[in-house]
N, C-alpha and C positions, 0 to 999 in steps of 0.2 A: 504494500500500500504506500501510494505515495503522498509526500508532505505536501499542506497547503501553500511552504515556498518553492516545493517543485509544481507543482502544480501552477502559481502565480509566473514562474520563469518563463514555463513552458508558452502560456498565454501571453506575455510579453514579446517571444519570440514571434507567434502567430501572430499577435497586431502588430508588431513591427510590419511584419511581412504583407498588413491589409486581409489576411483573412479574418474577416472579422469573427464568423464562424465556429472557428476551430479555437479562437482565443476565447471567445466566450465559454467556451464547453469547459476549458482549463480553468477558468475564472470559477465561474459556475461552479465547478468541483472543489476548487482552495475553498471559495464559501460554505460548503457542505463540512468540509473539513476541520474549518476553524471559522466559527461565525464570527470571532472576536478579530479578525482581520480586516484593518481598512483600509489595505491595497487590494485585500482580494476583489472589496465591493466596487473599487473604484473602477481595480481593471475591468470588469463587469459591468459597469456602466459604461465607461468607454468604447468597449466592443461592441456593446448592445447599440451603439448610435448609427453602426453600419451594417444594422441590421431590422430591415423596414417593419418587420412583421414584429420587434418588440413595441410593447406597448411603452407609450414617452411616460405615462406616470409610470411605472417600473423603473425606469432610467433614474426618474430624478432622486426617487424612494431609493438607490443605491447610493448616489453619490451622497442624499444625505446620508447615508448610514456611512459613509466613509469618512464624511467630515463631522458625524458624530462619532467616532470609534476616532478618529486624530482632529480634535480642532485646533490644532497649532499647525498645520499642515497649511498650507495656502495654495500649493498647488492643488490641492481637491477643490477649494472652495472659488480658484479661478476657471478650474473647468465645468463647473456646475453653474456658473454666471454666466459664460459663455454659450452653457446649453441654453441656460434660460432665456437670454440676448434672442438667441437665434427663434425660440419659442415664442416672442413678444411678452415675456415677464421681466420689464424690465427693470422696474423698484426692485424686485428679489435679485437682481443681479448687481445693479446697485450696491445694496447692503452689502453681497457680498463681497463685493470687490473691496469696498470699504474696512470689510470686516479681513480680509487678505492682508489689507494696506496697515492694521493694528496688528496682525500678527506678526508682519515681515516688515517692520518699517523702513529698515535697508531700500526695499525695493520697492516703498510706497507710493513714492512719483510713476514706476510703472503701473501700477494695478491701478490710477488714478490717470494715467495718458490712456489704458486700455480701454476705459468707460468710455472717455469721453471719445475715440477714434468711434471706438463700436458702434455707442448710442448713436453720436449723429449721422453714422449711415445708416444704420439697420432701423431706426424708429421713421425714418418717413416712408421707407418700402413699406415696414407692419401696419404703420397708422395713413395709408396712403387714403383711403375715404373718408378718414377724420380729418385731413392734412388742409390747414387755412392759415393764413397770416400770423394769425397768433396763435395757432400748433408749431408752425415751424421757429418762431422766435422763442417759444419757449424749450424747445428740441435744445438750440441754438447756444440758448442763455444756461441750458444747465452743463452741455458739452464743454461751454467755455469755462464755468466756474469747476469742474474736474480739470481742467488743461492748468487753470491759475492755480491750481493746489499744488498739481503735480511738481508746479518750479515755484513754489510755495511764495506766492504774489499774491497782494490783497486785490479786488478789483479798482479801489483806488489808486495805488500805485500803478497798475497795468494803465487807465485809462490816462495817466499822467507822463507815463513812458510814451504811450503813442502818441 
């Protein structure tokens, strides 16, 4: 019988490789193996994303349990923002990015440029039949105030520099 980090290897090797498939089956088994793993739930949600016929609450119900089982982790809690991004939940990815940027403050300015790149493209494809004058300025105004943090500018100084 093999361990939940053979098992975890194994599926990393497989999503490396794009099948998404085969890593999942690996994932899926670490999980059976050690439920208390939050790489296993992670890689499992990760592979699950390339693959159509999972269901997306399933996905997300992993990656929380990944960044419930490691909340100092921030790479789990940036990749489950970016699901979300993609999902159009964008508050919840927010947060978390936010909540990334407290656990890793080293690399806080990133997880604070990432929002704000993300949000203001992917929020007006999502909300493209809400999209009016004052949807897209407000898009606009919260992308910019994640971009000010990132190089930690108040907005008064910013609009004093330009």
């Amino acid at each position: 019988m093999s361990t939940a980090d053979e098992e975890i290897a194994k599926g990393e090797r497989f999503l490396n490789g794009l099948d998404y498939k085969s890593a999942y089956k690996h994932f899926d088994k670490a999980v059976k193996i050690d439920e208390s793993n939050a790489l296993a739930y992670f890689g499992k949600a990760e592979s699950a994303i390339g693959m159509p016929k999972v269901k997306k609450e399933n996905v997300g119900t992993w990656y929380q349990k990944a960044i419930q089982l490691d909340p100092k982790n921030p790479q789990y809690m940036e990749a489950y923002a970016l699901y979300c991004m993609n999902d159009g939940h964008f508050n919840e990815a927010e947060r978390l990015l936010s909540e990334a940027a407290q656990v890793d403050p080293e690399n806080a300015p990133y997880y604070y440029t990432e929002f704000a790149i993300q949000y203001s493209s992917m929020a007006p494809v999502i909300m493209e039949q809400y999209l009016d004058d004052q949807t897209k300025d407000i898009i606009v105004s919260k992308a910019l105030t994640y971009l000010l943090k990132a190089i930690d500018l108040e907005p008064k100084e910013a609009k004093r520099l330009l």
